[in-house]
C-alpha positions in Angstrom: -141.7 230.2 197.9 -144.4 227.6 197.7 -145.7 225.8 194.8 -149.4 224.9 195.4 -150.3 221.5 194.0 -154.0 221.3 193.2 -156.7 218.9 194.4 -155.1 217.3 196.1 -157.4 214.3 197.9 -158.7 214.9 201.2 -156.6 216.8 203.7 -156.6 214.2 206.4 -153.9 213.3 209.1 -152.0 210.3 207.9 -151.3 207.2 209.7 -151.1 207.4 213.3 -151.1 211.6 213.0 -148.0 211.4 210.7 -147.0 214.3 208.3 -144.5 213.7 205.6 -141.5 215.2 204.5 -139.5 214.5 201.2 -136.4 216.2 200.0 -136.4 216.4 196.6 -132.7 217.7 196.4 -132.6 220.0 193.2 -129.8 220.0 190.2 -127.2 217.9 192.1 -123.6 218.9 191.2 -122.7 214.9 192.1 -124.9 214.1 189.1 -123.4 216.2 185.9 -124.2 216.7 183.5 -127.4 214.0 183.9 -129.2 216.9 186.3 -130.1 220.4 184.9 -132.2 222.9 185.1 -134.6 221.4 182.7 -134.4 217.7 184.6 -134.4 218.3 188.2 -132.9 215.1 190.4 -136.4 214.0 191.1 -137.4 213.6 188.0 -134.3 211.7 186.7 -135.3 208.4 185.2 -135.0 204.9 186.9 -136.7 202.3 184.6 -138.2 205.1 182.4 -140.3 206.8 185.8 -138.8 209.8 187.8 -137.1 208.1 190.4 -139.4 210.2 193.3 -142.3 208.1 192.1 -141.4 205.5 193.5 -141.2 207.5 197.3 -144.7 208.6 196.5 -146.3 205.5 195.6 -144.3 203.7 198.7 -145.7 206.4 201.1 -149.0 206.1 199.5 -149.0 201.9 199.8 -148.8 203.1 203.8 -151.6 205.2 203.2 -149.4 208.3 204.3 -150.7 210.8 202.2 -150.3 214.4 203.9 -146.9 215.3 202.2 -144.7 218.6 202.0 -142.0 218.4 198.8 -139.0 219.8 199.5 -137.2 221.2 196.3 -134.0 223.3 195.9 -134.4 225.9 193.9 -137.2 227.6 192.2 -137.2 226.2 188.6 -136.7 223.2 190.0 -139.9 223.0 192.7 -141.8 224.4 189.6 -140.9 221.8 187.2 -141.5 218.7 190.5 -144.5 219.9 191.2 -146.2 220.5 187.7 -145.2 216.8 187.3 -147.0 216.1 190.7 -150.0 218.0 190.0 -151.0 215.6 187.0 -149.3 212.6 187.8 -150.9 212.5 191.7 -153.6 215.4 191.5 -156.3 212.7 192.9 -154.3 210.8 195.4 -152.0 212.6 197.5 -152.2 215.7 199.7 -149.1 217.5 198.4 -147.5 220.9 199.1 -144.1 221.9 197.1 -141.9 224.5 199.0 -138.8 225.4 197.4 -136.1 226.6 199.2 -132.2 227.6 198.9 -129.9 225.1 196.8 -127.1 225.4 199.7 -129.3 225.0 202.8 -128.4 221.7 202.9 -130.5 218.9 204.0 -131.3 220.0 207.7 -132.3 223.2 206.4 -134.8 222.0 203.9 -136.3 221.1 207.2 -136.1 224.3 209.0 -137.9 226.0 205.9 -140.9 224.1 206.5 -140.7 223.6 210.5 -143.8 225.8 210.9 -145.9 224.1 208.4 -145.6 220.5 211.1 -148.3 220.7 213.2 -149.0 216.1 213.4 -147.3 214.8 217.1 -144.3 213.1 214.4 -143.2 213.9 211.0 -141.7 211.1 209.0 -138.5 212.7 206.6 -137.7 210.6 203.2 -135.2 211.4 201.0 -136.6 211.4 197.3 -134.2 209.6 195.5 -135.0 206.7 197.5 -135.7 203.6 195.7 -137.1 201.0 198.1 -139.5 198.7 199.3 -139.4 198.5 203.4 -143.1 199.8 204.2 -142.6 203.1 205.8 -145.9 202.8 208.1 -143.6 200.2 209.7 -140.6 202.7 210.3 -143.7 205.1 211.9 -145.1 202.1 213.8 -142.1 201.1 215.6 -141.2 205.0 216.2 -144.7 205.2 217.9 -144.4 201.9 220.0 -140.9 202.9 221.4 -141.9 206.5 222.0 -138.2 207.4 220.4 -137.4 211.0 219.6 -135.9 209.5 216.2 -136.0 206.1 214.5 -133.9 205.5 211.8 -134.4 203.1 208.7 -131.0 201.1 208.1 -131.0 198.6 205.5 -128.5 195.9 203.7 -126.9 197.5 200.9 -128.1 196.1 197.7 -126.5 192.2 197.1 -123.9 191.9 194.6 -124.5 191.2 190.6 -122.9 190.8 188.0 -122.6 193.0 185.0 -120.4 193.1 181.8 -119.0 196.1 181.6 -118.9 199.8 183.3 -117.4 201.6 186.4 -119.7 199.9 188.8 -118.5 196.4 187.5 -114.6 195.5 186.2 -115.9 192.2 185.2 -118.6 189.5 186.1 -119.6 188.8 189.9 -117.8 192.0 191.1 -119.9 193.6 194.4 -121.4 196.4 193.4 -121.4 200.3 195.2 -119.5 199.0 198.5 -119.1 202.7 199.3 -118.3 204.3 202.5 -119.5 201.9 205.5 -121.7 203.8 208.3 -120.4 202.9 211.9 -123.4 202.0 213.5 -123.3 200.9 217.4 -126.9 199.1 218.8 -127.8 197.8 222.1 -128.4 194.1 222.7 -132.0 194.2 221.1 -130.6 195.7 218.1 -133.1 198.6 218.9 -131.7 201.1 219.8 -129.2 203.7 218.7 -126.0 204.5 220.7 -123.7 205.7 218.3 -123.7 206.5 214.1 -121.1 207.7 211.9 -120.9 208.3 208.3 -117.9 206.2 206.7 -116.8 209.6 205.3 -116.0 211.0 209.0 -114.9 207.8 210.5 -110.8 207.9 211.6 -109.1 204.8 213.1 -110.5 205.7 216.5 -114.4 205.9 217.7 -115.1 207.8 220.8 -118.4 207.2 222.3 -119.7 208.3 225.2 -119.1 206.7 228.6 -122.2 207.2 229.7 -124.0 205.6 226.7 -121.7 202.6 226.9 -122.3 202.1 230.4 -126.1 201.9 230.5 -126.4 199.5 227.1 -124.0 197.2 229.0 -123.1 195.8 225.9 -122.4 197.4 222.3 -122.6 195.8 219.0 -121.0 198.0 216.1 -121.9 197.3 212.8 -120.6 198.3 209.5 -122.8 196.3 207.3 -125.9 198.6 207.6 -126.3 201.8 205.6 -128.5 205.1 206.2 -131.8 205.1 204.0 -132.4 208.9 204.6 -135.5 207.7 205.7 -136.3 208.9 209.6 -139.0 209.4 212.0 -139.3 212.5 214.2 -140.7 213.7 217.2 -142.4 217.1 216.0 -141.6 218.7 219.0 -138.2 217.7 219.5 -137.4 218.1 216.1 -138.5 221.3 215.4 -136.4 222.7 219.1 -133.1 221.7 217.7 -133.3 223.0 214.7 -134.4 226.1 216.3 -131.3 226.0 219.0 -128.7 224.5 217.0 -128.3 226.8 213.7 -125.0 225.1 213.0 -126.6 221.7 212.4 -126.6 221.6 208.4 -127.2 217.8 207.2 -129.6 215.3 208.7 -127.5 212.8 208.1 -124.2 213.6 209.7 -125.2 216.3 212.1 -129.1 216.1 213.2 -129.0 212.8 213.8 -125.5 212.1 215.4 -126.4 214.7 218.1 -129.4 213.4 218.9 -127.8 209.7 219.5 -125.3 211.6 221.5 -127.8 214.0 223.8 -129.9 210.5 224.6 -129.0 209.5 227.9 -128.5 213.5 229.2 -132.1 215.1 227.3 -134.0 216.6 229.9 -137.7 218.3 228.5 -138.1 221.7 230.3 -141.7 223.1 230.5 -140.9 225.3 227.7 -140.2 222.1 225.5 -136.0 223.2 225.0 -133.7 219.8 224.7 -131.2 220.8 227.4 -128.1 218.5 227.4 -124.6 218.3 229.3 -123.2 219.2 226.2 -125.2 223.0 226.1 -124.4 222.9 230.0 -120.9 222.1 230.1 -119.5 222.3 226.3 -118.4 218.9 227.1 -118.8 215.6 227.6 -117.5 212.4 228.6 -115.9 210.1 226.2 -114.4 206.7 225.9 -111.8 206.4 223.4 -111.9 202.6 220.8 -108.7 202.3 219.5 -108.4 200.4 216.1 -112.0 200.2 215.6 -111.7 198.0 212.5 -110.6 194.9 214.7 -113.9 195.2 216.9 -116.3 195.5 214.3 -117.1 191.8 213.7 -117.4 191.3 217.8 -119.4 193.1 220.4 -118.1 195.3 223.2 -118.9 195.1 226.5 -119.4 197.2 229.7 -120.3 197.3 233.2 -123.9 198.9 233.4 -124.6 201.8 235.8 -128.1 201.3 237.5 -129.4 205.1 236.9 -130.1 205.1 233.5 -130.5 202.2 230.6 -131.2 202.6 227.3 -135.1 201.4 227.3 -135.9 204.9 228.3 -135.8 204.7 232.4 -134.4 207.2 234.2 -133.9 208.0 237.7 -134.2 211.6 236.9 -137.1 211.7 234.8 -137.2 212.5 231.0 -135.3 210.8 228.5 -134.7 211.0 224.4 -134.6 207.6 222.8 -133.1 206.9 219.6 -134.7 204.2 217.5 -133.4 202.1 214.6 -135.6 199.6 212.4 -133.7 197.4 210.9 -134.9 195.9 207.1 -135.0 192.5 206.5 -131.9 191.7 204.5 -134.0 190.9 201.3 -135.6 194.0 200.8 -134.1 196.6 198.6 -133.0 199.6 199.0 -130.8 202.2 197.7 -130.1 206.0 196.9 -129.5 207.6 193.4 -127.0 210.1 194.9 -124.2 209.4 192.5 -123.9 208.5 188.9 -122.8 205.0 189.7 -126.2 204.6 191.9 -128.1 205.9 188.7 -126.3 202.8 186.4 -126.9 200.3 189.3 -130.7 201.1 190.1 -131.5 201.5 186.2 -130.1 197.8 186.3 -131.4 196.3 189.5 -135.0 197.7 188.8 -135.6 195.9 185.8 -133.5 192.8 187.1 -133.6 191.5 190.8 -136.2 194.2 192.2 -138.9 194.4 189.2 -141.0 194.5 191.5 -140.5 198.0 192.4 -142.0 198.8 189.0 -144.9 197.4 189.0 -143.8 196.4 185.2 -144.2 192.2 184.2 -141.6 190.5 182.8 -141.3 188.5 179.4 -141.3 185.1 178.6 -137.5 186.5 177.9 -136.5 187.8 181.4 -136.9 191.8 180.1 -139.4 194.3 179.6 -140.4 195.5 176.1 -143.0 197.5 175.1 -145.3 196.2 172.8 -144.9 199.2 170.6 -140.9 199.1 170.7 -140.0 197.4 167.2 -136.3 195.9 166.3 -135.1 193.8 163.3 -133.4 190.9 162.2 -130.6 189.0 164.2 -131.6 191.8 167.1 -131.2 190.4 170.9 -132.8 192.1 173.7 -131.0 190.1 177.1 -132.4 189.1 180.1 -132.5 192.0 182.6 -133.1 194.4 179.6 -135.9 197.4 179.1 -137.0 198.5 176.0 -139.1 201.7 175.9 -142.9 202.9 174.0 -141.9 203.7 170.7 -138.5 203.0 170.6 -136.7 201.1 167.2 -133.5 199.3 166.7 -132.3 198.4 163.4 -130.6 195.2 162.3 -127.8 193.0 164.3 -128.0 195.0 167.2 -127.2 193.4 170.9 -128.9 195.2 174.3 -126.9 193.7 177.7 -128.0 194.6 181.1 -129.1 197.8 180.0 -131.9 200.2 180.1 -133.4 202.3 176.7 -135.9 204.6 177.1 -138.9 206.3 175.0 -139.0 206.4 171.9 -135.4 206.0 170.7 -134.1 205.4 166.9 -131.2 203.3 167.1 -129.4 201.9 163.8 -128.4 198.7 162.9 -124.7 196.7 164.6 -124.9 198.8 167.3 -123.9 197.1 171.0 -125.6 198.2 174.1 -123.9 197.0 177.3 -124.7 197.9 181.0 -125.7 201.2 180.1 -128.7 203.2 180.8 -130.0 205.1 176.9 -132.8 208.1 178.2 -135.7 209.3 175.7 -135.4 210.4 172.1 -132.0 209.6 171.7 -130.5 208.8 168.2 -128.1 206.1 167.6 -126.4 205.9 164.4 -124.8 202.6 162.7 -122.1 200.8 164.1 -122.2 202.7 167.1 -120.9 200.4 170.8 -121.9 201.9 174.2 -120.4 200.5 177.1 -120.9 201.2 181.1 -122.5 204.4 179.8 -125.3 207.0 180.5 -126.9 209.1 177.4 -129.1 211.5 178.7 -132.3 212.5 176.4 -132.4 213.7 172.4 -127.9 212.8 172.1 -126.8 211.6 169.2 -124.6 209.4 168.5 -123.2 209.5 165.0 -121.9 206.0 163.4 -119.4 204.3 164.5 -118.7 206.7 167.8 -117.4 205.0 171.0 -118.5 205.5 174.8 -117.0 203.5 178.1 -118.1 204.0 181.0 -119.1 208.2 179.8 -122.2 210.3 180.7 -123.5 212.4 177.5 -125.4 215.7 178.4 -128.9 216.4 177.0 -128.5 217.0 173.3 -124.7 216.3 173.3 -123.8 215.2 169.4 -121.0 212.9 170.0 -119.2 213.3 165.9 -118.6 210.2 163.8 -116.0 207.5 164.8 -115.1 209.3 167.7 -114.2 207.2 170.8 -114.9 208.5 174.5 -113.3 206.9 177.5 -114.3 207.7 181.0 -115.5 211.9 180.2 -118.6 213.4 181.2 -119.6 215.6 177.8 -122.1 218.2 178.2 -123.8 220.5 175.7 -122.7 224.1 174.9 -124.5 226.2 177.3 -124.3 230.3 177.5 -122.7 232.0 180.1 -123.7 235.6 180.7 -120.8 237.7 183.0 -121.6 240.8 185.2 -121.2 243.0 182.1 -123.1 241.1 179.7 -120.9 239.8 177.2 -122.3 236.4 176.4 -120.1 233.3 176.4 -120.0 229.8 175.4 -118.7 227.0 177.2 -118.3 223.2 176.9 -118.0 220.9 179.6 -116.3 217.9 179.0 -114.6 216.3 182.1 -111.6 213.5 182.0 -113.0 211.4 184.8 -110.1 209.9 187.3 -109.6 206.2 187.5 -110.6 204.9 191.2 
């Protein structure tokens, strides 16, 4: 299925004969209950703006403008690109496909493969919030010739924050995650070897061959995987053809690429031939307790034949690129609900200017039609949304509230993120917590470090401690008897 977006700006080839690529992801099972059906993971709020504006505008600061939005689902492509179509009607080029909700991220990319006609096609994940130009990811992709370059950046630097799952106190570091195993050449370049934290074991096995023509290998884990790469069209589009089992970009496009590098031959028909196709094998070099060498480099004799600059005695060869951001930029991913919190945070804190909102005299954003009482405190590092009102002797910490909200009065907002129309009764204290739009809280109720549903009523002097609560929603089995079903999740301590 695809969604045509009308007018849609000129239809011109972008910078340097670059098409675009975004993966819009769909109702992501990771983010319950703050996804559904009628909020689709692109449109999910960061500082009161779906989080895949800021992709769009990012792309559009490069004057990249020739995009194709890849949603899961079909609800979901309708809902992204209605919200396109008047948001961006005179300014982008865009196309909304929707495809399968298990295809997974590489096969977002083979449902569109045909539609890439530019000589490279640059592939951005839409839930990335960021501000490393991506003309200069396509320029350095163009100067080295590579088959792929690949955007790693510094995660985001530690804060500090009062309360919630992301913190457990003041001047914690935030979202550490799962490391990426990244190995570079000397000129910190090139990529010879990439693994997700999730699939690295106490011992790395890299290619032989790959070690020997760098010479010398430095493996980082400090460095994570912005989902944002460039691709060679034609290269691209012949793996994904010959390689059906490749599923995700991140942990199987890309790693087998790195790994083909040094062995890619281009046959006349344009088919990526490797010793792995030839031989099912290939050789390996085994790193035993890889945690010891990451702080060092590795070193190895070279073999003259081949080097990683792209010269070959042979002939052709596939380079894999890496551009490397500048450790004060930002950027991050809202793929979890602790990235949601954190981003909600940074966005009107450290990185407000990803926003494009300005700051009070007061270190926060309010909006000059948000009203609040007597003894009220909005903190530094705070957002207060059009239309929203908070009663007396209220306090707002390192949080975000959205659109027009009605909040009563002693109520305590800390490190939290509060979405559109929600209701707030007396007394209430919110802590580490998401509340997704038109909840209400009823006095005096409770929330640490929850997630509440769209329209969730959370009852009167209730307390809620770590639980995602949805709203009732009907279930309709194979014989039609109609059900009704509650989710409300005990979440496990880390």
């Amino acid at each position: 299925m695809s969604v045509p977006v009308p007018d849609l700006g000129r239809k011109m080839g972008s910078v340097m004969n670059f098409q675009v690529v975004i993966l819009a992801g769909g109702t992501s099972k990771r983010l319950f209950p703050l996804v559904s059906k009628d909020v689709p993971k692109a449109l999910l709020p960061v500082a009161n703006r779906p989080v895949m504006s800021y992709v769009l505008e990012l792309l559009e600061a490069s004057n990249l403008k020739d995009l194709i939005v890849v949603v899961a689902g079909e609800d979901a492509a309708v809902r992204v690109g209605g919200w396109i179509s008047q948001a961006y009607h005179d300014r982008l080029h865009v196309e909304v496909a929707a495809v399968s909700e298990d295809v997974g991220t590489a096969g977002a990319l083979r449902a569109v493969a045909r539609q890439l006609t530019a000589d490279d096609i640059l592939v951005v994940s839409g839930d990335l919030v960021c501000d490393v130009p991506p003309g200069a990811v396509a320029a350095t992709h163009r100067r080295q010739e590579a088959a792929v370059t690949a955007l790693l950046c510094t995660p985001p630097a530690a804060g500090s924050s009062e309360a919630g799952p992301s913190a457990g106190g003041k001047d914690k570091t935030k979202r550490p995650g799962l490391c990426n195993i990244i190995g570079l050449d000397s000129s910190r370049q090139f990529l010879l070897f990439v693994e997700s934290g999730g699939q690295a074991k106490k011992e790395l096995r890299i290619q032989r061959s790959i070690l020997g023509a760098a010479g010398q290998m430095e493996i980082r884990s400090d460095l994570v995987d912005a989902h944002l790469y460039a691709f060679r069209r034609t290269i691209l589009q012949d793996v994904l053809d010959r390689r059906p089992e490749i599923r995700s970009i991140k942990h199987d496009l890309v790693p087998y690429l790195v790994r083909s590098q040094l062995r890619y031959e281009l046959s006349p028909n344009s088919e990526v031939q490797t010793e792995e196709t030839r031989n099912g094998s290939s050789a390996l070099q085994k790193i035993s307790s890889w945690q010891q060498q990451i702080p060092g480099s590795l070193a190895f004799p070279p073999q003259h034949s081949m080097d990683v600059s792209g010269r070959r005695a042979d002939g052709n060869v596939l380079k894999c690129c890496a551009y490397i951001a500048n450790k004060s930029k930002y950027c991050a991913r809202l793929n979890s609900i602790q990235a949601f919190g954190d981003i909600n945070r940074d966005v009107v804190g450290e990185a407000t200017h990803l926003t494009g909102y300005t700051l009070s005299a007061h270190n926060n954003i309010v909006h000059p039609s948000a009203e609040y009482g007597a003894k009220t405190t909005i903190g530094p590092h705070c957002m207060l949304g059009e239309g929203s009102q908070l009663g007396d002797k209220c306090s707002v910490k390192r949080s975000v509230v959205g659109r027009h909200c009605r909040i009563g009065s002693n109520v305590k907002i800390v490190n939290s993120v509060v979405l559109n129309h929600v209701t707030i009764d007396d007394g209430c204290l919110i802590q580490g917590s998401i509340i997704c739009s038109n909840a209400h809280l009823q006095e005096r109720a409770t929330l640490k470090d929850c997630q509440v549903g769209v329209g969730y009523v959370i009852a009167s002097g209730t307390e809620h401690r770590t639980e995602a609560l949805a709203k009732k929603e009907k279930a309709v089995t194979a014989s039609g008897t109609e059900h009704r079903t509650e989710a409300l999740a005990k979440k496990e301590k880390a």
